[in-house]
N, C-alpha and C positions, 0 to 999 in steps of 0.2 A: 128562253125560260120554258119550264114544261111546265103544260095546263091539263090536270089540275098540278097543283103543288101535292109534295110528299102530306103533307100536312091535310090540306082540304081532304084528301085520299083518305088518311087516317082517320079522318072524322067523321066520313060517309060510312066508310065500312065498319068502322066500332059503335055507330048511332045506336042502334037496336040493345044494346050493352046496357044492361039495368044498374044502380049503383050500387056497388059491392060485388061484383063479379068482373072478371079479367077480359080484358079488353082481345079481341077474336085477333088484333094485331098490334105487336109492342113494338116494332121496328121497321124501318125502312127495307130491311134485308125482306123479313117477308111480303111486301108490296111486292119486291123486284123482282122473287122469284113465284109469286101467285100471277104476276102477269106474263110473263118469261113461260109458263106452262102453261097461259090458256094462249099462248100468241103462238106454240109449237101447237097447238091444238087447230088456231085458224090456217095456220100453214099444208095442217096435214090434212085439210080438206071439212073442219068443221064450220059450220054455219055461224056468220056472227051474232046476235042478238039484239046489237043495234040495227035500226032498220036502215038508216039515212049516217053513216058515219060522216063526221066531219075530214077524216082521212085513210083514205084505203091501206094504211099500212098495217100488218097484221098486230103488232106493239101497240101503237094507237089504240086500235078498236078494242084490245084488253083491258087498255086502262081505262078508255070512255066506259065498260061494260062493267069492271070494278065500282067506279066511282057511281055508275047508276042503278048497283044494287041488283043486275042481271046475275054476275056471276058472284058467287058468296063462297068464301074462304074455310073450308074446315080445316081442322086439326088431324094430326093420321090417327088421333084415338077416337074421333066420331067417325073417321072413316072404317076402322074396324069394327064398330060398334054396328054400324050399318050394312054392313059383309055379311055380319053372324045373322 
């Protein structure tokens, strides 16, 4: 079983989410691929954010760093928005 769950995931990373505005994540697809790009990120040489991971694999340490609010999910329109 993966820890956390899809679920627990979903609900750390949408906590900040006030009521009446769209949740930063509606699916599972985007958990798999926001951790899936910061885990090519710890591969390719980036530093993890967790100090003490529970496990050296680079997958793992995304999803502990997801779930504890290290790394934060934007959208590619606040990505642009912060380009300009």
């Amino acid at each position: 079983m993966i820890h956390p769950s899809y679920v627990e995931l979903m609900k750390a990373i949408n906590n900040d989410v006030e009521l009446g505005e769209e949740p930063v994540v509606n699916s599972r697809y985007s958990i798999v691929i926001a951790a899936a790009k910061r885990a090519r990120q710890i591969i390719d040489g980036a530093e993890p954010l967790v100090a003490n991971p529970k496990c050296n694999k680079p997958l793992s340490i995304a999803v502990e760093e997801l779930y504890r609010g290290d790394v934060k999910i934007v959208s590619d329109d606040e990505q642009e928005d912060k380009a300009e």
